[in-house]
C-alpha positions in Angstrom: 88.1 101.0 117.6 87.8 101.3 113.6 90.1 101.3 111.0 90.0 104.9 110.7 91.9 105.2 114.4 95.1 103.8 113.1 94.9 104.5 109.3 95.4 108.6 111.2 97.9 107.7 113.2 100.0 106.2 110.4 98.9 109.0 108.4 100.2 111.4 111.1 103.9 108.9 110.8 104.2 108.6 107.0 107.7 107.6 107.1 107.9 105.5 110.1 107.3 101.4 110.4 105.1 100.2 113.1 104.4 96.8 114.7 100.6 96.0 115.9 102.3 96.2 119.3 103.4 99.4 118.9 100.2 101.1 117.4 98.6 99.6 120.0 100.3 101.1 123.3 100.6 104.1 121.1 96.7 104.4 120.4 95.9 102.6 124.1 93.8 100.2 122.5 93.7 96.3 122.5 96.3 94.7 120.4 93.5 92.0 119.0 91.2 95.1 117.8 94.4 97.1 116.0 95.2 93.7 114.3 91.7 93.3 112.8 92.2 97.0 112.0 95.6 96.3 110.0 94.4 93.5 108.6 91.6 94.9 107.0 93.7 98.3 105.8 96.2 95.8 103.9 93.5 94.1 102.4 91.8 97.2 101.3 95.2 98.0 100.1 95.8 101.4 102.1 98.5 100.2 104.1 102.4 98.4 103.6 103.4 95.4 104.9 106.3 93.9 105.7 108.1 90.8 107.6 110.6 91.5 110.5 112.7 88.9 112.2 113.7 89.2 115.5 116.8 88.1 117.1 114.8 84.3 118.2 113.7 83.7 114.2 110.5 84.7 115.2 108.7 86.9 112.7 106.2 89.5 112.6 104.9 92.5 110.6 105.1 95.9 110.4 103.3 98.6 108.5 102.9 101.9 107.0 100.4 104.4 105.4 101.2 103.9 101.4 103.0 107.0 99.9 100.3 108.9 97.6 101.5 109.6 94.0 
């Protein structure tokens, strides 16, 4: 699993928000490997970020391939 695996999969969904969750059943890979993945991405600024509630207050994030000027 590498960064690339879900950085083209949120390329191929530009418009679409995604939890870790999600990616992962989508990709069938382990949640704690697309996490790492995310997390690096946002550091490395090529992905958004942003907080969700759900209905119990709990939060999470989603994310997105940033838009290209």
């Amino acid at each position: 699993m590498s960064q690339e695996d879900v950085y083209s999969f949120l390329k191929s969904h530009p418009n679409q928000w995604f939890s870790i969750k999600e990616i992962a059943f989508k990709l069938n890979k382990p949640i704690s490997n697309v996490q790492r993945a995310c997390y690096k991405l946002y550091k490395w600024k090529e992905i958004k970020r942003k907080i969700k509630k759900r209905p119990n207050n709990r939060y999470f994030y989603i994310f997105k391939i940033k838009e290209e000027n």
